[in-house]
PyMOL Python script that loads the backbone (N, CA, C, O; Angstrom):
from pymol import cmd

cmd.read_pdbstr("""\
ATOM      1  N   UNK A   1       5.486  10.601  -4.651  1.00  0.00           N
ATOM      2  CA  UNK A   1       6.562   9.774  -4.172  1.00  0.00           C
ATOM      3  C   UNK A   1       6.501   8.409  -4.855  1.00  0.00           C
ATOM      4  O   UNK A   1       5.551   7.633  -4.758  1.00  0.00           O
ATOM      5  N   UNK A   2       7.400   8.240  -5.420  1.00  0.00           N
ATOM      6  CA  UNK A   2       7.587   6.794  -6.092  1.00  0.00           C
ATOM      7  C   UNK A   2       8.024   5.596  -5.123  1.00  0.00           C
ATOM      8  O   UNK A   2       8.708   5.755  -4.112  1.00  0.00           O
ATOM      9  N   UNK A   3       7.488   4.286  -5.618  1.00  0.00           N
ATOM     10  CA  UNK A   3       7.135   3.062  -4.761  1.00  0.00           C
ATOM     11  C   UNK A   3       7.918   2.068  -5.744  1.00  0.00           C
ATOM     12  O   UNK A   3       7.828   1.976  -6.969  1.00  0.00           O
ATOM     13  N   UNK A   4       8.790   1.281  -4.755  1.00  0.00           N
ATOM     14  CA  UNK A   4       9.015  -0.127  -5.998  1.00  0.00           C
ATOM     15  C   UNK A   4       8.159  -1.507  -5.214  1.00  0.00           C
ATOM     16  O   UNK A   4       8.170  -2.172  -4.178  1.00  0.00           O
ATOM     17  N   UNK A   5       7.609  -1.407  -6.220  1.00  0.00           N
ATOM     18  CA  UNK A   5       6.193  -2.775  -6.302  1.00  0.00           C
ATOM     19  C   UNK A   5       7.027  -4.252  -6.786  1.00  0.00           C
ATOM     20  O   UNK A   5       8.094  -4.196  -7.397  1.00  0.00           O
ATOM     21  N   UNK A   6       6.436  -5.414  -6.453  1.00  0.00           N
ATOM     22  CA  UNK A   6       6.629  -6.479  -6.650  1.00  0.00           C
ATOM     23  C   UNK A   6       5.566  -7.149  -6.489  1.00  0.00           C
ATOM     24  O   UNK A   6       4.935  -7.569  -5.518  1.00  0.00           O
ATOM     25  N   UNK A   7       5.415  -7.201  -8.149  1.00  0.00           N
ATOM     26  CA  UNK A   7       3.849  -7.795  -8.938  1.00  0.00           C
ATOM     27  C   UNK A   7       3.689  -9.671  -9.016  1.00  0.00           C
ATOM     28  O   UNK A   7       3.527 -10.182 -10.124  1.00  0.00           O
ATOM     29  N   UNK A   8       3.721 -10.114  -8.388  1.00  0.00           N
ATOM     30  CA  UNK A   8       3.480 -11.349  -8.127  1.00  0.00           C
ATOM     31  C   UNK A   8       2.373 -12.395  -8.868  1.00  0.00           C
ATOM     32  O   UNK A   8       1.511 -12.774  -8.075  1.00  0.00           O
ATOM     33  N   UNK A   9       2.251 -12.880 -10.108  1.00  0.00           N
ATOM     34  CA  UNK A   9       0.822 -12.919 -10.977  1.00  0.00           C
ATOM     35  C   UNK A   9       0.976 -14.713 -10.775  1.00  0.00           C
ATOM     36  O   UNK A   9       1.618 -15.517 -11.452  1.00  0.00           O
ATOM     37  N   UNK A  10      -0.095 -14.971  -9.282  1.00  0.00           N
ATOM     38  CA  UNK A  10       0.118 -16.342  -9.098  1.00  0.00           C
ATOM     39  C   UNK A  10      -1.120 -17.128  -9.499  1.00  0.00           C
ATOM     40  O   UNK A  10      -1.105 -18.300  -9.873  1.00  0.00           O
ATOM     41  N   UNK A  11      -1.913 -16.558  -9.411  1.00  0.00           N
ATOM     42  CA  UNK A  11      -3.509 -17.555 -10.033  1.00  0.00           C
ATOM     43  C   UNK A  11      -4.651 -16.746 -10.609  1.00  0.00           C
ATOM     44  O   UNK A  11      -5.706 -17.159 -11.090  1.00  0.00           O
ATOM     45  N   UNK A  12      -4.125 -15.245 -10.428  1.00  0.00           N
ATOM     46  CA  UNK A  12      -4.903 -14.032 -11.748  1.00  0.00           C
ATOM     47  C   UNK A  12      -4.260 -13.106 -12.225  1.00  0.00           C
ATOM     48  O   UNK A  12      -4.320 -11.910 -11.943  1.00  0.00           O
ATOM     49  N   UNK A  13      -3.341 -13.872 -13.292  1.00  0.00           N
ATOM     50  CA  UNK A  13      -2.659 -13.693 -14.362  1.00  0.00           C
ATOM     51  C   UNK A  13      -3.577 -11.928 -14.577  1.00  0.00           C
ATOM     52  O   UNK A  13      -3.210 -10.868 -14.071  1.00  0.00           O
ATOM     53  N   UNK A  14      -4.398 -12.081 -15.182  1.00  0.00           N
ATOM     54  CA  UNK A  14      -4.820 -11.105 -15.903  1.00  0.00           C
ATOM     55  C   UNK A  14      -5.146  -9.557 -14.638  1.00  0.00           C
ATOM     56  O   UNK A  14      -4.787  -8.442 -15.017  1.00  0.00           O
ATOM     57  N   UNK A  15      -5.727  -9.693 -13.425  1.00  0.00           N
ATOM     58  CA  UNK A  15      -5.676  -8.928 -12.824  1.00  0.00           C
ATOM     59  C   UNK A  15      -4.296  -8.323 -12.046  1.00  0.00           C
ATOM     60  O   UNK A  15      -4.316  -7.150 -11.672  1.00  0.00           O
ATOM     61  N   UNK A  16      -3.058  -9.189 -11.809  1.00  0.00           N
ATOM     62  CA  UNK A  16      -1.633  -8.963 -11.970  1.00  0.00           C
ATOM     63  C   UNK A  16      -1.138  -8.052 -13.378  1.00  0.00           C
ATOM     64  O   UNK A  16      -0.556  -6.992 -13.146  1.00  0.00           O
ATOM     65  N   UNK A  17      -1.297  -8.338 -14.413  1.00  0.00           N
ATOM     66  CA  UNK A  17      -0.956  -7.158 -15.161  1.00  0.00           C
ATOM     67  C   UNK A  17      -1.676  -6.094 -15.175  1.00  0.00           C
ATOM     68  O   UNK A  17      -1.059  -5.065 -15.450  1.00  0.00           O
ATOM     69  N   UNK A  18      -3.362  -5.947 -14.859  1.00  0.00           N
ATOM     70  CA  UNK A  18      -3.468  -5.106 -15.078  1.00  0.00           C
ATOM     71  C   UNK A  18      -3.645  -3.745 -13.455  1.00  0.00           C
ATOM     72  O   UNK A  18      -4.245  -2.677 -13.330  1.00  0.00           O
ATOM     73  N   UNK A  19      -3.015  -4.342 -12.791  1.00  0.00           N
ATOM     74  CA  UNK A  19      -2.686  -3.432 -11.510  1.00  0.00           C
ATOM     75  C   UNK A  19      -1.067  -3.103 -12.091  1.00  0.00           C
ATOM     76  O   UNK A  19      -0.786  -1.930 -12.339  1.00  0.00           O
ATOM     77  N   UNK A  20      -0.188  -4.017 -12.261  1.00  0.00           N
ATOM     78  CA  UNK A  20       1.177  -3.377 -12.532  1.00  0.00           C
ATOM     79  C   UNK A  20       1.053  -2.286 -13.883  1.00  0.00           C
ATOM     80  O   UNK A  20       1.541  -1.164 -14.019  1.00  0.00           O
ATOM     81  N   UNK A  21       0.454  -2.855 -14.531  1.00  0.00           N
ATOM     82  CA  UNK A  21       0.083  -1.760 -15.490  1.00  0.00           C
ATOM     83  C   UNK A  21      -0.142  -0.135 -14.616  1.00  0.00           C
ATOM     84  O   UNK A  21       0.523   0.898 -14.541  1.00  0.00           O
ATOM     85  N   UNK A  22      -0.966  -0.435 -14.264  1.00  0.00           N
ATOM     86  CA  UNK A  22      -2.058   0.814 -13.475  1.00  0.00           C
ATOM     87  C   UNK A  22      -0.544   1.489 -12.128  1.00  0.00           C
ATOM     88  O   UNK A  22      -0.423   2.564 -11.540  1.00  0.00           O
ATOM     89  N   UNK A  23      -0.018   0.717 -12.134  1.00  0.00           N
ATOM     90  CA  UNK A  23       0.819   1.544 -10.407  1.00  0.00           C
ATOM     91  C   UNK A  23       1.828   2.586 -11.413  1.00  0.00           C
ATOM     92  O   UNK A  23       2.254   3.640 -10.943  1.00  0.00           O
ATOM     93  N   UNK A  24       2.143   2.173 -12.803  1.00  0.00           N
ATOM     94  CA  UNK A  24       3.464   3.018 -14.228  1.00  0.00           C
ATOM     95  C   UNK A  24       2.680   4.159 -13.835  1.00  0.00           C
ATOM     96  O   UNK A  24       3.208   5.210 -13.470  1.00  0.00           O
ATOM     97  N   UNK A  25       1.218   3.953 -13.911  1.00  0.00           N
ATOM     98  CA  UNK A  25       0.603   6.082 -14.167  1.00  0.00           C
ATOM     99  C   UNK A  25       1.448   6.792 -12.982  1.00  0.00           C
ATOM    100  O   UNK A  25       1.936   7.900 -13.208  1.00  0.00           O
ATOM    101  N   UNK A  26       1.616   6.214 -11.807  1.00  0.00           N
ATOM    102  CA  UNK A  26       1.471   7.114 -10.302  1.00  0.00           C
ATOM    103  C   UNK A  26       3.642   6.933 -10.359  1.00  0.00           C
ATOM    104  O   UNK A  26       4.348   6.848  -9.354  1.00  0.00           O
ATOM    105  N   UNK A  27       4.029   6.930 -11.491  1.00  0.00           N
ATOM    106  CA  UNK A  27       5.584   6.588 -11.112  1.00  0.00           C
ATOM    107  C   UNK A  27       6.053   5.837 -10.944  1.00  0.00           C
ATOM    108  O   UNK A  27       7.212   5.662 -11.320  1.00  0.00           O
ATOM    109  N   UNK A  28       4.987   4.566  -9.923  1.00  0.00           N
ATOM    110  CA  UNK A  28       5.983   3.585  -9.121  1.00  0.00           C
ATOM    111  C   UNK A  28       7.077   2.692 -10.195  1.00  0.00           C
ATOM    112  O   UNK A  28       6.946   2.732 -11.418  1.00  0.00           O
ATOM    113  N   UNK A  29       8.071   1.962  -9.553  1.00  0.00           N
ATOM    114  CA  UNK A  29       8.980   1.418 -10.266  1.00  0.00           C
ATOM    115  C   UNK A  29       8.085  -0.179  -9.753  1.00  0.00           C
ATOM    116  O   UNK A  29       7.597  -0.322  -8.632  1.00  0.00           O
ATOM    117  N   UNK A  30       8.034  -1.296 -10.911  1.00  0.00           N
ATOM    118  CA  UNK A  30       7.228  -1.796 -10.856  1.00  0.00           C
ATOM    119  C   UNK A  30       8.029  -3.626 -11.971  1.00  0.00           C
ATOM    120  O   UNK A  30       8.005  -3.769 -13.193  1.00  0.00           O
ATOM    121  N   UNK A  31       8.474  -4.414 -11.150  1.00  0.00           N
ATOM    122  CA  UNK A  31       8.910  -5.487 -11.004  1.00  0.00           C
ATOM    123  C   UNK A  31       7.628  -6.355 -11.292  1.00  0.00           C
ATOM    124  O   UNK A  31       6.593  -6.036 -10.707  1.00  0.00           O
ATOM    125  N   UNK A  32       7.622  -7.320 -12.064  1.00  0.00           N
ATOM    126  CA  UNK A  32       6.372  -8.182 -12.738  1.00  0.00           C
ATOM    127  C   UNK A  32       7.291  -9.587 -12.549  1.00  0.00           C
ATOM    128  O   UNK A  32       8.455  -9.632 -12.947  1.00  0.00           O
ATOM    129  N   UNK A  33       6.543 -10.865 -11.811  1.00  0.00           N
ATOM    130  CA  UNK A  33       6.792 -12.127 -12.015  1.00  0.00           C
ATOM    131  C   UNK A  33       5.586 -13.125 -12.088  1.00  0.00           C
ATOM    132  O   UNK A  33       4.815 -13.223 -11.133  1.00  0.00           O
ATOM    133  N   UNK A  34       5.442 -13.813 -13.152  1.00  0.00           N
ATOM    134  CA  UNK A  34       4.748 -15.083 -13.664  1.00  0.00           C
ATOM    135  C   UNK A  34       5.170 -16.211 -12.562  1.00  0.00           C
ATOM    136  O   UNK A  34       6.219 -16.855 -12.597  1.00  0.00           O
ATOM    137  N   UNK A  35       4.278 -16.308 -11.707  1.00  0.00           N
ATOM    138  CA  UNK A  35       4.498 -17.767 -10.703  1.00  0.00           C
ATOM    139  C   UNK A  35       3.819 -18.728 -11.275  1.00  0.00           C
ATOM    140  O   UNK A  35       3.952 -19.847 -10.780  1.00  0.00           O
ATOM    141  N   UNK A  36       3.144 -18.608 -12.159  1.00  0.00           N
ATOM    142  CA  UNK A  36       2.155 -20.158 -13.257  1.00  0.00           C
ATOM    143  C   UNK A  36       2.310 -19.773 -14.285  1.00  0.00           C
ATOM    144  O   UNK A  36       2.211 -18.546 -14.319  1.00  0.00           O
ATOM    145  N   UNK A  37       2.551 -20.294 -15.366  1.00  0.00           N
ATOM    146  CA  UNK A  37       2.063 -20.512 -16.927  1.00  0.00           C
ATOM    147  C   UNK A  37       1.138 -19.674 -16.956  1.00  0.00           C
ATOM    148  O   UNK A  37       0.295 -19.870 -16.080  1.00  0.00           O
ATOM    149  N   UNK A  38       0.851 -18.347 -17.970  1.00  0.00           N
ATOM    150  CA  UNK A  38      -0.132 -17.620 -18.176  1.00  0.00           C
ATOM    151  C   UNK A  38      -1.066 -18.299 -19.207  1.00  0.00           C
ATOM    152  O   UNK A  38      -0.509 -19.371 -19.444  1.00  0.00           O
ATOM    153  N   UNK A  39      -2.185 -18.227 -19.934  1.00  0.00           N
ATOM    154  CA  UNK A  39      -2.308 -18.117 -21.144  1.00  0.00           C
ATOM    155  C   UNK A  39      -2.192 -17.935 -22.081  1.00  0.00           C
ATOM    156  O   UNK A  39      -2.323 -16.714 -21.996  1.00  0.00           O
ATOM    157  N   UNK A  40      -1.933 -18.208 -23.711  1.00  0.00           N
ATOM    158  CA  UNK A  40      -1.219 -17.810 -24.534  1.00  0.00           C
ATOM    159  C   UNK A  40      -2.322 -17.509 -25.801  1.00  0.00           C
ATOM    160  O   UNK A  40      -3.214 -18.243 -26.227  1.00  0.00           O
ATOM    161  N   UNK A  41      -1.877 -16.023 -26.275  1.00  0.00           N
ATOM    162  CA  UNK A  41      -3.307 -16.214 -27.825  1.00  0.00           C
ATOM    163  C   UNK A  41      -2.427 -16.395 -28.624  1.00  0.00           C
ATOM    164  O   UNK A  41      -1.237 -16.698 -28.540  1.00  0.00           O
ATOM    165  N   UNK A  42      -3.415 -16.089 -29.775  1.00  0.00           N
ATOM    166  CA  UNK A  42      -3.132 -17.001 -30.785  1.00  0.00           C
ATOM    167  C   UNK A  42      -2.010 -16.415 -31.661  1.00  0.00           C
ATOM    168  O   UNK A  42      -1.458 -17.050 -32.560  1.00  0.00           O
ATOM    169  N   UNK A  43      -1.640 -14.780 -31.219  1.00  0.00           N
ATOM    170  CA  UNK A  43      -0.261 -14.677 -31.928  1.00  0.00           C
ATOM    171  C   UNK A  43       0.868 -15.414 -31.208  1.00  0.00           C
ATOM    172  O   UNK A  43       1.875 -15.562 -31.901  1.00  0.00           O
ATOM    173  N   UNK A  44       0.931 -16.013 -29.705  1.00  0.00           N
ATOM    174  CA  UNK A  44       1.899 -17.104 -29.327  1.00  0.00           C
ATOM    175  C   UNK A  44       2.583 -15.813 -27.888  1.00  0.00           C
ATOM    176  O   UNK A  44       3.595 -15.945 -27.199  1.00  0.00           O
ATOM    177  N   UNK A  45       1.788 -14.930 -27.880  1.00  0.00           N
ATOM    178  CA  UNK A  45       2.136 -13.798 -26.713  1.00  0.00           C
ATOM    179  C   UNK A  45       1.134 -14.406 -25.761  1.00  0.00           C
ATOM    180  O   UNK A  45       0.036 -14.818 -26.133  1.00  0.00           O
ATOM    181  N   UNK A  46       1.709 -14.453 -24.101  1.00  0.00           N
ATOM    182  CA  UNK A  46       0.793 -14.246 -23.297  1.00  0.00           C
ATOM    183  C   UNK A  46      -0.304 -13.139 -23.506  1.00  0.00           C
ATOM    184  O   UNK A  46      -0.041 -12.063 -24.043  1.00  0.00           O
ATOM    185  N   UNK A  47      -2.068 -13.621 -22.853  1.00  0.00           N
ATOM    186  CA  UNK A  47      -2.921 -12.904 -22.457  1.00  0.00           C
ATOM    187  C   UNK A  47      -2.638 -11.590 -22.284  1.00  0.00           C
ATOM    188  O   UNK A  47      -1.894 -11.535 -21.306  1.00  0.00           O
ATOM    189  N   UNK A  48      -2.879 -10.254 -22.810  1.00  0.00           N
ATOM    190  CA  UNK A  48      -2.797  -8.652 -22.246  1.00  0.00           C
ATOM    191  C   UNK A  48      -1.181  -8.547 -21.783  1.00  0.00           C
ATOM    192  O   UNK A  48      -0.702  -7.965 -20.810  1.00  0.00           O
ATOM    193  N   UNK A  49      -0.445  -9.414 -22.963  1.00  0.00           N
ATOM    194  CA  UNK A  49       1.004  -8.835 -23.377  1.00  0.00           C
ATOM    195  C   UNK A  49       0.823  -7.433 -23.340  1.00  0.00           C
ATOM    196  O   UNK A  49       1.419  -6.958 -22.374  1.00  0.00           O
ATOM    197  N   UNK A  50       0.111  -6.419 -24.156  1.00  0.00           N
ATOM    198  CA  UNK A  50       0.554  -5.255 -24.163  1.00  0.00           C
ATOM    199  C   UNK A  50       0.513  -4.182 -23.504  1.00  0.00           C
ATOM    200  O   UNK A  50       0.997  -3.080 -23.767  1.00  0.00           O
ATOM    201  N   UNK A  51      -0.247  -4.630 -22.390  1.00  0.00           N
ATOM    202  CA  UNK A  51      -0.692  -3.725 -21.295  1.00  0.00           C
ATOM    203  C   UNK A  51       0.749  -3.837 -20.314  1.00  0.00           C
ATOM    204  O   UNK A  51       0.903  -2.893 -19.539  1.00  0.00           O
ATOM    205  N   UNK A  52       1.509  -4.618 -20.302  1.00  0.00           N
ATOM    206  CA  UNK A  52       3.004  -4.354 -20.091  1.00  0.00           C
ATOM    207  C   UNK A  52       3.732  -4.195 -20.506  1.00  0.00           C
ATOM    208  O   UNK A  52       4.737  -4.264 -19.799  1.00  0.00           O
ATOM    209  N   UNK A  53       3.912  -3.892 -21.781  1.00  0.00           N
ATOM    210  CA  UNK A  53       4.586  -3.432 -23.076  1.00  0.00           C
ATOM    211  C   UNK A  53       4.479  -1.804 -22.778  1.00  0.00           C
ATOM    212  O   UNK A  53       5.350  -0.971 -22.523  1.00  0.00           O
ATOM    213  N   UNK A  54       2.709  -1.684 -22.951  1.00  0.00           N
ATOM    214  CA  UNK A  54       2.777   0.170 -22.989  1.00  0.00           C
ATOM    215  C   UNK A  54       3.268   0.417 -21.834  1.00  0.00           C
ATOM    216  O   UNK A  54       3.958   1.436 -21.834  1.00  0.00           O
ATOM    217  N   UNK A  55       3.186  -0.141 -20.789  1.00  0.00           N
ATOM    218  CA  UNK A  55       3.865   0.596 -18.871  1.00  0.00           C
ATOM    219  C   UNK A  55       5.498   0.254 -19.077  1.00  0.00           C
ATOM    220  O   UNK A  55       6.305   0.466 -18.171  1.00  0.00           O
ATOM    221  N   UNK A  56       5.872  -0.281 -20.335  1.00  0.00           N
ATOM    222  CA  UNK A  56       7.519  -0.486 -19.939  1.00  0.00           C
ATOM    223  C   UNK A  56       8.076  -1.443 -18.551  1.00  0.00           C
ATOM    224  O   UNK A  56       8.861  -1.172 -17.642  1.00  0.00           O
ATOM    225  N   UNK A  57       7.297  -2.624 -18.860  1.00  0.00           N
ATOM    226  CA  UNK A  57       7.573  -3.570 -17.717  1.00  0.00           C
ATOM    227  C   UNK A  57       7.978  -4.895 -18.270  1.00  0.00           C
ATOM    228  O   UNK A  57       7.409  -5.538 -19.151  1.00  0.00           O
ATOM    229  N   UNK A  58       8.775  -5.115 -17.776  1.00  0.00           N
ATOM    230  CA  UNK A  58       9.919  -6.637 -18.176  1.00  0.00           C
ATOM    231  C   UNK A  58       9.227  -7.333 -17.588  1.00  0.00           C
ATOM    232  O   UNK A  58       9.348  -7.127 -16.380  1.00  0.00           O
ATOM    233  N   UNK A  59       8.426  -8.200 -17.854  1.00  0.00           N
ATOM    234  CA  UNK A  59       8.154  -9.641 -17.009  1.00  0.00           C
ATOM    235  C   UNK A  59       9.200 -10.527 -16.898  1.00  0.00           C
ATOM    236  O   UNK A  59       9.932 -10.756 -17.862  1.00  0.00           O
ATOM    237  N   UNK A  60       9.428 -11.322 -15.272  1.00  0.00           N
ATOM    238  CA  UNK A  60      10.144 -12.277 -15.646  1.00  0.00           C
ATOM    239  C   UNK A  60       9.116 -13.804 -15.451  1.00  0.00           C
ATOM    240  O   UNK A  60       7.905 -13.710 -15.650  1.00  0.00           O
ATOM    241  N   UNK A  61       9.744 -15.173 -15.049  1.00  0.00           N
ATOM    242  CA  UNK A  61       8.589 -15.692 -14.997  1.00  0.00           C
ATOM    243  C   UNK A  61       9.472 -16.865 -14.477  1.00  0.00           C
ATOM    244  O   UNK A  61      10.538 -17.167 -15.014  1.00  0.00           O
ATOM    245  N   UNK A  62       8.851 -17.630 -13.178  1.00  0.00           N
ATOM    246  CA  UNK A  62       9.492 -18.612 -12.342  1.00  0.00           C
ATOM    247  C   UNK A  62       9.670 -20.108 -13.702  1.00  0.00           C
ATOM    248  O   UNK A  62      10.628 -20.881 -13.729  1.00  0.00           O
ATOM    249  N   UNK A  63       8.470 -20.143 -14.675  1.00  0.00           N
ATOM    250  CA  UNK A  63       8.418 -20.970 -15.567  1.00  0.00           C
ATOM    251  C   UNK A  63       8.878 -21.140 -16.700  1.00  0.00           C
ATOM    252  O   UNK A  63       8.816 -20.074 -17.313  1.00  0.00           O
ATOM    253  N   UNK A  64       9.352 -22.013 -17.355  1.00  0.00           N
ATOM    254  CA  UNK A  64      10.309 -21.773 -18.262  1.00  0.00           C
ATOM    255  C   UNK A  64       8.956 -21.867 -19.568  1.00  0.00           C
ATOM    256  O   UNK A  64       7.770 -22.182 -19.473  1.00  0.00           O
ATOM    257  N   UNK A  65       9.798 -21.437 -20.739  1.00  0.00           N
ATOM    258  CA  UNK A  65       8.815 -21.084 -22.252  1.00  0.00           C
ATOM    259  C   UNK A  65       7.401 -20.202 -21.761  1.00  0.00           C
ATOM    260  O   UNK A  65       6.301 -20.547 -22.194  1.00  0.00           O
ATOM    261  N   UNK A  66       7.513 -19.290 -21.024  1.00  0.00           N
ATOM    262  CA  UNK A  66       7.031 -18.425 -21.166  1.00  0.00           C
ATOM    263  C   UNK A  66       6.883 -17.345 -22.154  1.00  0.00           C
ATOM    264  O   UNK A  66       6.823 -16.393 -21.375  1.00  0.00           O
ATOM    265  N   UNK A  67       6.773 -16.786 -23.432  1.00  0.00           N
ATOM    266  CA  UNK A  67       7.279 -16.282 -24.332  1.00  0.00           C
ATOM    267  C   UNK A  67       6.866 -14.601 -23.968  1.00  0.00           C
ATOM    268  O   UNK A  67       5.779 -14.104 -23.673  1.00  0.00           O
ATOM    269  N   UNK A  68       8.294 -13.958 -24.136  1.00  0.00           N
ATOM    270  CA  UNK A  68       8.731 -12.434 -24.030  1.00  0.00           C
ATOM    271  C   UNK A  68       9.017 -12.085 -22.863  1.00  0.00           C
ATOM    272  O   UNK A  68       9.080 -10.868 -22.689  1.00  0.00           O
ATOM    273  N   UNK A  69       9.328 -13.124 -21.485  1.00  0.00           N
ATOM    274  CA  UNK A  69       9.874 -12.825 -20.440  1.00  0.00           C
ATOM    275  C   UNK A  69      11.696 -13.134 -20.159  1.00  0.00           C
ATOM    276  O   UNK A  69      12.590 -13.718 -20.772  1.00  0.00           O
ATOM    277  N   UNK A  70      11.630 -12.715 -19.460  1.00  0.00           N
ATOM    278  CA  UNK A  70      13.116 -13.280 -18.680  1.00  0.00           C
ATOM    279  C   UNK A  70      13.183 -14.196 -17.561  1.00  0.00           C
ATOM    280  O   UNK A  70      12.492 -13.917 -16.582  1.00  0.00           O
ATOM    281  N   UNK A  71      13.701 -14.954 -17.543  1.00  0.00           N
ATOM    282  CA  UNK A  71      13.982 -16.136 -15.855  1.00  0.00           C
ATOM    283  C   UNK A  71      14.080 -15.362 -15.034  1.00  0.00           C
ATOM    284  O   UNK A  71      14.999 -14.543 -15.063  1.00  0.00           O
ATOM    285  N   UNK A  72      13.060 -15.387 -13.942  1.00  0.00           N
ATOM    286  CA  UNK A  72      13.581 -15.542 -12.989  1.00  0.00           C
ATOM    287  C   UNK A  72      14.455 -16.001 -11.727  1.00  0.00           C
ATOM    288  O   UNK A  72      14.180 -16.912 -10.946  1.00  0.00           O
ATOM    289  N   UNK A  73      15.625 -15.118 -11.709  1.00  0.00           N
ATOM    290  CA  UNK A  73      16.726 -16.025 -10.948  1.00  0.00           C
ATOM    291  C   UNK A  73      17.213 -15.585  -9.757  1.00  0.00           C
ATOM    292  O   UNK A  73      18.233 -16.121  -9.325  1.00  0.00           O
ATOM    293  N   UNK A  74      16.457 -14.335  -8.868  1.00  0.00           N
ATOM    294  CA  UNK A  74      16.486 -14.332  -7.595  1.00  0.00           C
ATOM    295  C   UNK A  74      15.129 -13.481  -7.434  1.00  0.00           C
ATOM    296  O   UNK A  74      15.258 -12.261  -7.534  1.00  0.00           O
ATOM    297  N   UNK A  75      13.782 -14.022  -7.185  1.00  0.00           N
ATOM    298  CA  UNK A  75      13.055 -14.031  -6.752  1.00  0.00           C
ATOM    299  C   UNK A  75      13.336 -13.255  -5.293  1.00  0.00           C
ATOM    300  O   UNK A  75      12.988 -12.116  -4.981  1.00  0.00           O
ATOM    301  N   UNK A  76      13.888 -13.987  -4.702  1.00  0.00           N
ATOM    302  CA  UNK A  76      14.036 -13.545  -3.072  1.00  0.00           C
ATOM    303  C   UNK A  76      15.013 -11.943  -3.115  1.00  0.00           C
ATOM    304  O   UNK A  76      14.644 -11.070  -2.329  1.00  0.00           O
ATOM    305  N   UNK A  77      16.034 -11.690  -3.899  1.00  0.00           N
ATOM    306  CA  UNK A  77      16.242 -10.186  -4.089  1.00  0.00           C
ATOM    307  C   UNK A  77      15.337  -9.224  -4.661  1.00  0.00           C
ATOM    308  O   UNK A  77      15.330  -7.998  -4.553  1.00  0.00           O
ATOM    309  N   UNK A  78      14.425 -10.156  -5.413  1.00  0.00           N
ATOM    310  CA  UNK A  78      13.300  -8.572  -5.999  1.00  0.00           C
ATOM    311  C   UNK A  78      12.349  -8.745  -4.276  1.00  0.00           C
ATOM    312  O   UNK A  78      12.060  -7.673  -3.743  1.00  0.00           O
ATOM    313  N   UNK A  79      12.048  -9.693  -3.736  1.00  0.00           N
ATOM    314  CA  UNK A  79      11.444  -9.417  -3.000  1.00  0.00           C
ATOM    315  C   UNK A  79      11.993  -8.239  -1.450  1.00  0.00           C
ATOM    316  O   UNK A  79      11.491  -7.547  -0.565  1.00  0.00           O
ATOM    317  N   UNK A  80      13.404  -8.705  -2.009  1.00  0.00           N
ATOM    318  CA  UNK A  80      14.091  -7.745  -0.597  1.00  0.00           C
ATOM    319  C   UNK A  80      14.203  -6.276  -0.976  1.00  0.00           C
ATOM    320  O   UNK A  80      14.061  -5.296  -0.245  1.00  0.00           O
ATOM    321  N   UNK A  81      14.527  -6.338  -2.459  1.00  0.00           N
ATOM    322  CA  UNK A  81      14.167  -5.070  -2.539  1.00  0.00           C
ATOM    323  C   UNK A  81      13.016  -4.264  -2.700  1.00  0.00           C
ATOM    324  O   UNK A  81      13.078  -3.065  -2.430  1.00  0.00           O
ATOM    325  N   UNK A  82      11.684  -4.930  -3.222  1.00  0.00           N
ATOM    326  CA  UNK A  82      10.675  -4.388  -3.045  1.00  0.00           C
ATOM    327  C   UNK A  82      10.294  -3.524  -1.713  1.00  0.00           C
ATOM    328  O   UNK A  82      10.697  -3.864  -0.600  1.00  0.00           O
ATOM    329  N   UNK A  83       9.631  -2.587  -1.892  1.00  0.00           N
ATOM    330  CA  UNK A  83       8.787  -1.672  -0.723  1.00  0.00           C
ATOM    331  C   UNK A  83       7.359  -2.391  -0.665  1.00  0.00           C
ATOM    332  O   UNK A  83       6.843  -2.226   0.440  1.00  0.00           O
ATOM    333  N   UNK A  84       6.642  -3.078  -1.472  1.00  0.00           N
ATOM    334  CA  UNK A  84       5.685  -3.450  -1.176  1.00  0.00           C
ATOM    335  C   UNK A  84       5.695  -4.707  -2.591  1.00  0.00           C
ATOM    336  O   UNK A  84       5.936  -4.788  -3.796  1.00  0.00           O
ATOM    337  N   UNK A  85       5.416  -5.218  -1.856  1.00  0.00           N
ATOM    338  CA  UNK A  85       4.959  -7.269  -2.628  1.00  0.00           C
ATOM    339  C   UNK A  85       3.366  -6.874  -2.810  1.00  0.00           C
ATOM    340  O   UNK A  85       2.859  -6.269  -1.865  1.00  0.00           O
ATOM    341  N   UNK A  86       2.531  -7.173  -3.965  1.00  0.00           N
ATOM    342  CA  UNK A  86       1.215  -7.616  -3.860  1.00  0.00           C
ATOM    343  C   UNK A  86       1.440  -8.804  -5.126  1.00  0.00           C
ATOM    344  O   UNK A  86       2.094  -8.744  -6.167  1.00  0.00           O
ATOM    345  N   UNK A  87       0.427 -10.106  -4.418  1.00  0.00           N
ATOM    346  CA  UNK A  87       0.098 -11.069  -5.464  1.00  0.00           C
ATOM    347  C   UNK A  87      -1.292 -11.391  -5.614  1.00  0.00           C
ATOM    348  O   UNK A  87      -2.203 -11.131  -4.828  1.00  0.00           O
ATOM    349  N   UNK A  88      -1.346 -11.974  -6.689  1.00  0.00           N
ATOM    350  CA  UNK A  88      -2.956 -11.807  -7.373  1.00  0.00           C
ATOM    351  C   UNK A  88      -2.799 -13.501  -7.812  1.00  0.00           C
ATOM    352  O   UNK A  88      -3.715 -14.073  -8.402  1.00  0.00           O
TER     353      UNK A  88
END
""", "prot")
cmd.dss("prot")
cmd.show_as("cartoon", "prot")
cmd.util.cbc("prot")
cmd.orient("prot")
């Protein structure tokens, strides 16, 4: 049975992707938002960019110049539609 998740990555960036990563194996449909500035290497991609790349997950991100996300611009509808919120 598939789940829509709402990945919340507020102060461990890196353990936030890699659970949304991990929920793609089991189906779930799986919503990713940046609530802080992640880290950036040195190709100019956030930290373990590709571990949401391979799960096919759009980050968006409350912060602006985030690079390879989208704005977030209703926060409060991914949350209404979510079945389950977890933040990290």
């Amino acid at each position: 049975m598939s789940t829509h998740v709402l990945v919340l990555a507020r102060r461990d960036a890196y353990e936030a992707i890699r659970v949304a990563a991990g929920l793609t194996i089991r189906n779930n449909t799986v919503d990713f938002v940046f609530m802080t500035k992640p880290s950036i290497n040195a190709q100019g991609k956030f930290d373990h960019f590709e571990m949401l790349e391979l799960a096919e997950i759009t980050p968006q991100s409350l912060i602006d110049g985030v690079p390879d996300t989208i704005p977030c611009t209703d926060l409060a509808g991914l949350i209404n539609k979510a079945q389950r919120v977890v933040s990290f």
